[in-house]
TORFITI-515911 format. One record per residue: residue number from 1; z, y negated, x negated of N, C-alpha, C, O in turn. Coordinates in steps of 0.1 Angstrom, whole numbers, plus 5000, padded with zeros to 4 digits. Atoms other than C-alpha are relative to their C-alpha. Example, Ala and Ser with C-alpha at 12.3 -4.5 7.8 and 13.67 -1.06 7.14 Angstrom:
// residues 2
+-----+------+------+------+------+------+------+------+------+------+------+------+------+
! pos !  n_z !  n_y !  n_x ! ca_z ! ca_y ! ca_x !  c_z !  c_y !  c_x !  o_z !  o_y !  o_x !
+-----+------+------+------+------+------+------+------+------+------+------+------+------+
!   1 ! 5000 ! 5012 ! 4991 ! 5078 ! 5045 ! 4877 ! 5000 ! 4988 ! 4991 ! 5007 ! 4988 ! 4981 !
!   2 ! 5000 ! 5011 ! 5009 ! 5071 ! 5011 ! 4863 ! 5008 ! 4989 ! 5008 ! 5009 ! 4978 ! 5003 !
+-----+------+------+------+------+------+------+------+------+------+------+------+------+
// end
This chain:
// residues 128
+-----+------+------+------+------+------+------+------+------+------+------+------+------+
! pos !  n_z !  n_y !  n_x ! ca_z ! ca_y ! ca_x !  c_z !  c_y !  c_x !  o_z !  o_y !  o_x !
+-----+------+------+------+------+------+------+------+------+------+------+------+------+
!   1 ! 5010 ! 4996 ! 5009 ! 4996 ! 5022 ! 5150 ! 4998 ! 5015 ! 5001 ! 5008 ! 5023 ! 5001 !
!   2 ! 5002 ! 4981 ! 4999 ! 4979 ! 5060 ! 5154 ! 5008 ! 5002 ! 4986 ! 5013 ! 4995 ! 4978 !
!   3 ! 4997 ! 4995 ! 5013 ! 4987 ! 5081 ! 5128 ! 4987 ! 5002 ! 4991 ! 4989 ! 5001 ! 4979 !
!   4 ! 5014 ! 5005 ! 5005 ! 4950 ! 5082 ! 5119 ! 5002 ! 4989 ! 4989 ! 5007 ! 4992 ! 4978 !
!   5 ! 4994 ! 5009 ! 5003 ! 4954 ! 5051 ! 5108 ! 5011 ! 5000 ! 4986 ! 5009 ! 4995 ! 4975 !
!   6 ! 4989 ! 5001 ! 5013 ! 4988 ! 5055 ! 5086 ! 4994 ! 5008 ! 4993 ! 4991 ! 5001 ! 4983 !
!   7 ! 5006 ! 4992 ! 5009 ! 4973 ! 5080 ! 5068 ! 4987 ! 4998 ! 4990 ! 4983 ! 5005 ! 4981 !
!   8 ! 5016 ! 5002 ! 5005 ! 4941 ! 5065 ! 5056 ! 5003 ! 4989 ! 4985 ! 5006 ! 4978 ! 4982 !
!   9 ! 5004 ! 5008 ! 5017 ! 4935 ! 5057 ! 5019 ! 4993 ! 4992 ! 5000 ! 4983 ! 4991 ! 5006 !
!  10 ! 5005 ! 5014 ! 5004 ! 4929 ! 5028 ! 5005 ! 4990 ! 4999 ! 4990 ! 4996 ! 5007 ! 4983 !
!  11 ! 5005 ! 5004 ! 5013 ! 4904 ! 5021 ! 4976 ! 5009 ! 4995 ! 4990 ! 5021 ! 4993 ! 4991 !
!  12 ! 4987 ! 5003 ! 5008 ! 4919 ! 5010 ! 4945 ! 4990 ! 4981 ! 5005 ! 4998 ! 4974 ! 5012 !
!  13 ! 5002 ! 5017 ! 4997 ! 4898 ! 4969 ! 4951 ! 5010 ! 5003 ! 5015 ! 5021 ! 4997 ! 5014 !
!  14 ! 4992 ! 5001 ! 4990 ! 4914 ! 4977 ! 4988 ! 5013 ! 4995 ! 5002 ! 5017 ! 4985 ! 5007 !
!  15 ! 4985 ! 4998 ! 5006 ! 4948 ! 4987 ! 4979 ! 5006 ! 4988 ! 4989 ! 5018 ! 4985 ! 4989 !
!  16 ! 4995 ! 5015 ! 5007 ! 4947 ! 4955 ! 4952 ! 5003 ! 4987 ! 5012 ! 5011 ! 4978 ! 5013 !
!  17 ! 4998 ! 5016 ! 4991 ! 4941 ! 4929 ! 4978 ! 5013 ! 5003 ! 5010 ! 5023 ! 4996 ! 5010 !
!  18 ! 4987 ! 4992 ! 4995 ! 4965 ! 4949 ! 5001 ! 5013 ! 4995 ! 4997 ! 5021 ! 4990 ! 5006 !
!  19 ! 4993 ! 5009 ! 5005 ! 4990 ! 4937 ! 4976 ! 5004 ! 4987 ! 5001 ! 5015 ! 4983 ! 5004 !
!  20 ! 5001 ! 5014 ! 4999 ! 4981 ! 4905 ! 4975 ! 5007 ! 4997 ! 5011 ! 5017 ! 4990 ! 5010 !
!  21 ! 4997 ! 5008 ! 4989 ! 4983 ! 4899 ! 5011 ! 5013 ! 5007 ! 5008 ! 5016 ! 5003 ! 5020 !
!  22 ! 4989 ! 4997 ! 4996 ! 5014 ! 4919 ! 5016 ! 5012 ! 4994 ! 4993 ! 5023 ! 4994 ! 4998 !
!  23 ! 4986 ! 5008 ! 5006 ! 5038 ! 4899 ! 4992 ! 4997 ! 4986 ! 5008 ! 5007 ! 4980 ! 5013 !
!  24 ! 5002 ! 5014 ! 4992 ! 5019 ! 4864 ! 5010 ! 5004 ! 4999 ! 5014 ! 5009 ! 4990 ! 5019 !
!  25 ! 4994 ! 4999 ! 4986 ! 5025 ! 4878 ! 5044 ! 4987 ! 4994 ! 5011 ! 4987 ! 4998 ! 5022 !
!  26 ! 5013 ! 5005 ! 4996 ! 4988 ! 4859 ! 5053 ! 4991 ! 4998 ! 4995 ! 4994 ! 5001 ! 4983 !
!  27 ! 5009 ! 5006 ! 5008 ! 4959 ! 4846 ! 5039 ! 4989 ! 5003 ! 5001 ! 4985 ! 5014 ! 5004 !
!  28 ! 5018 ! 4997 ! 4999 ! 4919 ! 4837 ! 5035 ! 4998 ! 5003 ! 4986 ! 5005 ! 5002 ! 4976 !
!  29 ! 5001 ! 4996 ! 5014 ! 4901 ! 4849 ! 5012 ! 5001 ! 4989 ! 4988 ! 5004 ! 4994 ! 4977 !
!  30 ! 4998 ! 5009 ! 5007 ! 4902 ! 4820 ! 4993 ! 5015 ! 4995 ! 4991 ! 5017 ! 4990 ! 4980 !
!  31 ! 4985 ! 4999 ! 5006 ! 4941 ! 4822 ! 4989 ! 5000 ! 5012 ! 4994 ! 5007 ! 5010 ! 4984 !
!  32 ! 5001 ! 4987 ! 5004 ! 4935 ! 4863 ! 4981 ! 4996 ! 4996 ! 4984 ! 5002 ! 5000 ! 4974 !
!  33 ! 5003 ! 5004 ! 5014 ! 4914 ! 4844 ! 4952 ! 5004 ! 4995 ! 4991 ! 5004 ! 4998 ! 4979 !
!  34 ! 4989 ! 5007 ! 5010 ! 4936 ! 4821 ! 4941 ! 5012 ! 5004 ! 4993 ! 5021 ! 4997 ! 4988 !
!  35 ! 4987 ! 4988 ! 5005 ! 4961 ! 4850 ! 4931 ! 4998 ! 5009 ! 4997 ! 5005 ! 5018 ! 4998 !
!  36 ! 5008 ! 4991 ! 5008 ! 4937 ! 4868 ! 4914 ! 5001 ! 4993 ! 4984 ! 5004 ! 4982 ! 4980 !
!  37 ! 4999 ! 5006 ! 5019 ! 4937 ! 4863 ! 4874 ! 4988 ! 4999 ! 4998 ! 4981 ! 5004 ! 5007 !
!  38 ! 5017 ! 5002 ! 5003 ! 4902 ! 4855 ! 4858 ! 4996 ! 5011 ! 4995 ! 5006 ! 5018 ! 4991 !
!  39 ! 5008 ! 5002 ! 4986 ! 4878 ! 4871 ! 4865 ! 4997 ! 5002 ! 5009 ! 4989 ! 5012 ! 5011 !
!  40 ! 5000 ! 4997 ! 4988 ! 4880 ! 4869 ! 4896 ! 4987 ! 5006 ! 5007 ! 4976 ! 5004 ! 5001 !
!  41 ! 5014 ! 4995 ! 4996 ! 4854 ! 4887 ! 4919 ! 4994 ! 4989 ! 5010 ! 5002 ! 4980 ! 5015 !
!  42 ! 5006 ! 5009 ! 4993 ! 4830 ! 4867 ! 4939 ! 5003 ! 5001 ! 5011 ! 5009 ! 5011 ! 5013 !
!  43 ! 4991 ! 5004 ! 4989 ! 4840 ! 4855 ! 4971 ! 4996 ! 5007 ! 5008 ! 5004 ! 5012 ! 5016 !
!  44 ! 5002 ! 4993 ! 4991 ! 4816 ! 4873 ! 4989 ! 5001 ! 5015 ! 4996 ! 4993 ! 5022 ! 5002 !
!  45 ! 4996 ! 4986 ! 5000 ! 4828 ! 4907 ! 4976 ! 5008 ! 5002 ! 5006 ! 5008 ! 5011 ! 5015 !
!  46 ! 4980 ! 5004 ! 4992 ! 4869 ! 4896 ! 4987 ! 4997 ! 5003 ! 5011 ! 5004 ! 5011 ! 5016 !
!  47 ! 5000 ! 5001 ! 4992 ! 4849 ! 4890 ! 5016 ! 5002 ! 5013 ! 5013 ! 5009 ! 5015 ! 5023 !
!  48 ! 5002 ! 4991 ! 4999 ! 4833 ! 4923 ! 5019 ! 5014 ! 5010 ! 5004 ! 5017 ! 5014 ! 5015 !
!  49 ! 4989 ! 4991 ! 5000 ! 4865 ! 4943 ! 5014 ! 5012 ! 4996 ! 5013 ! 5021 ! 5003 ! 5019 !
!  50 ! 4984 ! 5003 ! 4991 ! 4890 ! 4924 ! 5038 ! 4990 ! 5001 ! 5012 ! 4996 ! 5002 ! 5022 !
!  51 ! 5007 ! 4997 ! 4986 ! 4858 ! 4928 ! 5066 ! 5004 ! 5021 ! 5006 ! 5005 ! 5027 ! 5016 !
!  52 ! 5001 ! 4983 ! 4997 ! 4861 ! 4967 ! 5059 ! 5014 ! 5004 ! 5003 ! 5016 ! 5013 ! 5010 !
!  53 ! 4984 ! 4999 ! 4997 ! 4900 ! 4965 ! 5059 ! 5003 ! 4997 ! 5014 ! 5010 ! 5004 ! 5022 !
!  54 ! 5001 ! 5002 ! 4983 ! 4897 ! 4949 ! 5094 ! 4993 ! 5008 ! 5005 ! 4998 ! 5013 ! 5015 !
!  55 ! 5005 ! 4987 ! 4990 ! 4873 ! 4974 ! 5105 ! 5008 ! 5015 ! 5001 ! 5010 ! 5024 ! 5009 !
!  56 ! 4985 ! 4985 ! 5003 ! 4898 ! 5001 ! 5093 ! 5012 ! 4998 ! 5005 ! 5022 ! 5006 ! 5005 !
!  57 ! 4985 ! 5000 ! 4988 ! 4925 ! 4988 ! 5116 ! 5011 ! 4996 ! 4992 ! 5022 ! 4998 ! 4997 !
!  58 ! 4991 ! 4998 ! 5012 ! 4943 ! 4980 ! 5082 ! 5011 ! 4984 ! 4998 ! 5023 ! 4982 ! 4994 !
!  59 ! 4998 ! 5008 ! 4998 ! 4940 ! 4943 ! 5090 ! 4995 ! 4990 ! 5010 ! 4983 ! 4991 ! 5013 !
!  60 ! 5010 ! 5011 ! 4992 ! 4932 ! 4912 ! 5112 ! 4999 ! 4991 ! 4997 ! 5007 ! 4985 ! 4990 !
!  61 ! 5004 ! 5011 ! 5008 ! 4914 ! 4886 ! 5105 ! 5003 ! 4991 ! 5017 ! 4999 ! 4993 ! 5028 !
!  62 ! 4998 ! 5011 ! 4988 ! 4926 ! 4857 ! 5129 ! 4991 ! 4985 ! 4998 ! 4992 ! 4978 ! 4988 !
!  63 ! 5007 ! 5015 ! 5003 ! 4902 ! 4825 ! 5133 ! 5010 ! 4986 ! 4994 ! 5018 ! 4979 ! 5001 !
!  64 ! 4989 ! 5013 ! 5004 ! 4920 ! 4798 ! 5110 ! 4995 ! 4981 ! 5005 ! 4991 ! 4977 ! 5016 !
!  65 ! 5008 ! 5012 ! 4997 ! 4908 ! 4761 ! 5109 ! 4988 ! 4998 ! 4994 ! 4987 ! 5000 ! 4982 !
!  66 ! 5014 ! 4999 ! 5011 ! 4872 ! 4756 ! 5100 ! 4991 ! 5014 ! 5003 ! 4988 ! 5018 ! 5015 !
!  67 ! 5010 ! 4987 ! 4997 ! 4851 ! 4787 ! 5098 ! 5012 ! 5013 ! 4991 ! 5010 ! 5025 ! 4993 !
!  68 ! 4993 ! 4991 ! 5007 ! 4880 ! 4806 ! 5075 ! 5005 ! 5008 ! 5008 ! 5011 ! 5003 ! 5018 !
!  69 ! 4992 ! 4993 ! 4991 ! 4893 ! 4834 ! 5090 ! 5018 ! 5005 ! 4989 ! 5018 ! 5009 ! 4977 !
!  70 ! 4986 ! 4997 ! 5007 ! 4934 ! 4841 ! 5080 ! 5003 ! 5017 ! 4999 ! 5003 ! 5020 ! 5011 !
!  71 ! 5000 ! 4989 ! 4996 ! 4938 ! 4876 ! 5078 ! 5017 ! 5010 ! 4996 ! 5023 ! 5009 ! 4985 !
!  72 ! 4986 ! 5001 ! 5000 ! 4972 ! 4891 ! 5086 ! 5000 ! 5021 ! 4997 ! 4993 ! 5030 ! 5002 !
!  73 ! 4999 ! 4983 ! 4997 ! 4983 ! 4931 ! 5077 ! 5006 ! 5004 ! 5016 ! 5013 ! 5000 ! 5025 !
!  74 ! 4997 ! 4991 ! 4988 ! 4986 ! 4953 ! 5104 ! 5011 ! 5010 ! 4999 ! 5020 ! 5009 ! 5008 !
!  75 ! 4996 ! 4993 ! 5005 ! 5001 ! 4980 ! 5086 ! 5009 ! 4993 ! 4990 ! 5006 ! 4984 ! 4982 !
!  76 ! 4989 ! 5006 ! 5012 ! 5033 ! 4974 ! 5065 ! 4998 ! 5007 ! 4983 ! 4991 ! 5017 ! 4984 !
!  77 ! 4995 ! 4997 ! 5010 ! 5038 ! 4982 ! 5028 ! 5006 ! 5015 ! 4994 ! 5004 ! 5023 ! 4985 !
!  78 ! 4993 ! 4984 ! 5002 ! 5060 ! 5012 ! 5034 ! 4995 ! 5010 ! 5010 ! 4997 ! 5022 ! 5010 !
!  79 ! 5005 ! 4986 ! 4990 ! 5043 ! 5026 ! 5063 ! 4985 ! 5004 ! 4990 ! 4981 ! 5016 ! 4990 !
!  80 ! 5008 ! 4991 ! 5007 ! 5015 ! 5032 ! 5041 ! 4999 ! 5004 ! 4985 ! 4989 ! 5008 ! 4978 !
!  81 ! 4996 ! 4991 ! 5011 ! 5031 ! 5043 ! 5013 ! 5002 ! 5012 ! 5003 ! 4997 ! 5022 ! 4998 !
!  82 ! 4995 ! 4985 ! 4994 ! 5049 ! 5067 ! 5032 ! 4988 ! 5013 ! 5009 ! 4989 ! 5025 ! 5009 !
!  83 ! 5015 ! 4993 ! 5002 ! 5013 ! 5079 ! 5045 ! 4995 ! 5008 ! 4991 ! 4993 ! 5020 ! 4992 !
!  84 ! 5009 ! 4997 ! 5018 ! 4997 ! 5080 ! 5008 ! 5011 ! 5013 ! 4998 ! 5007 ! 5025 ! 5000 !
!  85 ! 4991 ! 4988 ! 5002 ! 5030 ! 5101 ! 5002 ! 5001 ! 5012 ! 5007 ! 5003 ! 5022 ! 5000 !
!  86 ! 4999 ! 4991 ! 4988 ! 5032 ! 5123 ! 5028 ! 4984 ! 5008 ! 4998 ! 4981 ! 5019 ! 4999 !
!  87 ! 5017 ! 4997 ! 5006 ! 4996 ! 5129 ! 5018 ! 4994 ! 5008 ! 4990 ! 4986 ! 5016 ! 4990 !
!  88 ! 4993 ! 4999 ! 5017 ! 5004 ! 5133 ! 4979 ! 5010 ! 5011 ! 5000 ! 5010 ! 5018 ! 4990 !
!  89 ! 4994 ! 4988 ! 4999 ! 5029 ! 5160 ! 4991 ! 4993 ! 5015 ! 5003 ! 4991 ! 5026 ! 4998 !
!  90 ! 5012 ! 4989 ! 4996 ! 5007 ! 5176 ! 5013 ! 4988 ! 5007 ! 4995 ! 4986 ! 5018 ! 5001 !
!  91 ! 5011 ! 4998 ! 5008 ! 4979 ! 5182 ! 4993 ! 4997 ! 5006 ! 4986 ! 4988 ! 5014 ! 4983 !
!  92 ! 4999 ! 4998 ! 5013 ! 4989 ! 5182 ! 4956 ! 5010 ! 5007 ! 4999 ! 5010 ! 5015 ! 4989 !
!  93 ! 4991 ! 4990 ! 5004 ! 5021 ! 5199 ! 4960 ! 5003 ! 5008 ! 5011 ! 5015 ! 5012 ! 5013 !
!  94 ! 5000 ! 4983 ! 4991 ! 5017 ! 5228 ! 4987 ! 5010 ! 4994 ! 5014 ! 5015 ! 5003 ! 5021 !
!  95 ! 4995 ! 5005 ! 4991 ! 5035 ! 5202 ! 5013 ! 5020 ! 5001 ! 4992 ! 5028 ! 4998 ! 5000 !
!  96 ! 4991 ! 4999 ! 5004 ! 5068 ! 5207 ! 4988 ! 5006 ! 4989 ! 4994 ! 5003 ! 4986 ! 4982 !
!  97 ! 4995 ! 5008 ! 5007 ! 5090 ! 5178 ! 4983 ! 5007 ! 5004 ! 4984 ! 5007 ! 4996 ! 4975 !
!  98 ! 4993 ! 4998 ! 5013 ! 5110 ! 5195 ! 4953 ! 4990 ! 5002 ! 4989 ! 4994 ! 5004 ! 4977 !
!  99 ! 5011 ! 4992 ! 5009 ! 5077 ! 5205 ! 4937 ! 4996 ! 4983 ! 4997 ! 4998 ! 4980 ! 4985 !
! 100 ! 4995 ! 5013 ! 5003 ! 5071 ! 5164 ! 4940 ! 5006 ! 4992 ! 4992 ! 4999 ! 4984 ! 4985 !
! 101 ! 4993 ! 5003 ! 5002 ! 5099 ! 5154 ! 4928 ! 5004 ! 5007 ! 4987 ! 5008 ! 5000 ! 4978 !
! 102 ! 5004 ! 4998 ! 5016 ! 5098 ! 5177 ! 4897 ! 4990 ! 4994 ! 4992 ! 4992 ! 4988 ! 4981 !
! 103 ! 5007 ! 5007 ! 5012 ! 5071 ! 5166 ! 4885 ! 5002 ! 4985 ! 4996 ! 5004 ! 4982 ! 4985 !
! 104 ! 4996 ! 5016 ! 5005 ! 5076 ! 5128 ! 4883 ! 5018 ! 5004 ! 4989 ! 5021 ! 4997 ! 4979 !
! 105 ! 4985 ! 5001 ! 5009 ! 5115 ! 5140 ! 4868 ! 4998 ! 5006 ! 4991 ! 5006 ! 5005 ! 4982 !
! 106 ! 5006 ! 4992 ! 5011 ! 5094 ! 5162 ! 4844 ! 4996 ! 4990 ! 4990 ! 4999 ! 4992 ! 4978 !
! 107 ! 5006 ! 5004 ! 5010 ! 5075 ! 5135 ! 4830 ! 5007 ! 4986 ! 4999 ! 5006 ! 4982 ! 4987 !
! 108 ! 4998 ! 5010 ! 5003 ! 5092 ! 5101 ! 4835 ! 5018 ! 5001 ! 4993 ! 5026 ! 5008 ! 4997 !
! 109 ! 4990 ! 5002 ! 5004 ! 5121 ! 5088 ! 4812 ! 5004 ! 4992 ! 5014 ! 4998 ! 4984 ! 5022 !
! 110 ! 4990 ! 5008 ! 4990 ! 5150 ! 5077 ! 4836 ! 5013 ! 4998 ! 4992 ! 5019 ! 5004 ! 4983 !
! 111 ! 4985 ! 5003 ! 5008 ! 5180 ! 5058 ! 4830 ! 5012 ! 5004 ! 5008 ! 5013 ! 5006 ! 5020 !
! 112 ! 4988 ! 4989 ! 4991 ! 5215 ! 5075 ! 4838 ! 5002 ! 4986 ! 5015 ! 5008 ! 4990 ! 5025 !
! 113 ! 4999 ! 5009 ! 4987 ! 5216 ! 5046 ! 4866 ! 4989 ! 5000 ! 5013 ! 4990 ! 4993 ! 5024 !
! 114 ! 5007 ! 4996 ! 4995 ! 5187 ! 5058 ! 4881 ! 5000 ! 5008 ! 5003 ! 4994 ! 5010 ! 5014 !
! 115 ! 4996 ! 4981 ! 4997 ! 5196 ! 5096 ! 4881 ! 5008 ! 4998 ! 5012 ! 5004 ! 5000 ! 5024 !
! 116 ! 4988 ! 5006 ! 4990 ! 5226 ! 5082 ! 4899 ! 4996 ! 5001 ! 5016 ! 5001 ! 5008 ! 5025 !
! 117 ! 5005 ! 5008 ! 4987 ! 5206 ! 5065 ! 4925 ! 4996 ! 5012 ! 5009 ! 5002 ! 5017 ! 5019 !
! 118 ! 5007 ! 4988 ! 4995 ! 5182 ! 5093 ! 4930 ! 5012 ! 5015 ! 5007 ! 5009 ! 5022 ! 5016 !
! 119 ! 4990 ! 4989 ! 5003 ! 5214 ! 5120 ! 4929 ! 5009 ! 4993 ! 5017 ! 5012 ! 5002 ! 5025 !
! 120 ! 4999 ! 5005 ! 4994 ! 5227 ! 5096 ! 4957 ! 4993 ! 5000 ! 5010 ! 4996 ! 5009 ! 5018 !
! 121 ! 5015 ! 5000 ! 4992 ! 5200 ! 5092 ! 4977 ! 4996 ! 5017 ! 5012 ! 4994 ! 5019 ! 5024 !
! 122 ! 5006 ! 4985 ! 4994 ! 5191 ! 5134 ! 4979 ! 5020 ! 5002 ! 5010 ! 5021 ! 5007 ! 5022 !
! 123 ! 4987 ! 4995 ! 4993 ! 5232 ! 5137 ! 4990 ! 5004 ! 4993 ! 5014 ! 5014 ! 4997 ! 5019 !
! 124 ! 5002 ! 5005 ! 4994 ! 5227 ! 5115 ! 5016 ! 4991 ! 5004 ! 5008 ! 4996 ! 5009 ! 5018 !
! 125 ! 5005 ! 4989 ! 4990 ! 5203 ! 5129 ! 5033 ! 5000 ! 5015 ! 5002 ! 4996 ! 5023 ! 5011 !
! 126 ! 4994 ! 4984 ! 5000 ! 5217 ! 5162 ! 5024 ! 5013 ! 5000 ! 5019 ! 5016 ! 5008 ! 5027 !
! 127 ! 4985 ! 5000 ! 4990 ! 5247 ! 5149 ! 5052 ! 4991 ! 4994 ! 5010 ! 4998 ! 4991 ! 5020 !
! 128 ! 5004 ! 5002 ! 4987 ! 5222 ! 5137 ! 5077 ! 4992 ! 5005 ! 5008 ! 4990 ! 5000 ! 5019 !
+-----+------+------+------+------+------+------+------+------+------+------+------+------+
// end
């Protein structure tokens, strides 16, 4: 995958179905729909969005049985998190992870088992 590519933002309808078809691992739109809560969008919007996600390299749509096409991610979960982030660093905090990472520790309550984690985590890559 370029890096073009990893880096490229999602919409937030994008980024929902995205979801979807990243915990399923496949699916037509019709299954995307069926794991939507009411009200769902019309089929040819779903459609719309997962044609533009394939033209974005984001996904493929594979010929299933019938006229449905299955459409499979290209792109994993964490490789385009770590994009969005990488992006979210770059941009909003002057490319500064600790500038990051203040603010989310500024504003969210954490529990001492999560400090832990995080406190863990930085010392660990501190040694690698």
């Amino acid at each position: 995958m370029d890096l073009e590519t990893k880096h490229r933002s999602l919409t937030k309808s994008e980024l929902h179905l995205m979801n979807l078809l990243w915990d399923k691992g496949e699916a037509t739109v019709n299954d995307l729909l069926a794991m939507m809560p009411e009200p769902r969008p019309a089929y040819t919007t779903t459609l719309t969005v997962m044609r533009v996600l394939a033209s974005k390299g984001i996904v493929e749509a594979k010929l299933g049985s019938g006229k449905a096409h299955i459409y499979v991610p290209i792109m994993t979960r964490e490789e385009y998190t770590q994009g969005f982030m990488e992006e979210t660093r770059n941009t909003l905090f002057k490319g500064s992870f600790s500038a990051l990472l203040s603010f989310f520790a500024e504003r969210e309550r954490l529990a001492a088992d999560e400090v832990e984690r995080i406190i863990a985590l930085l010392k660990k890559n501190q040694k690698e």
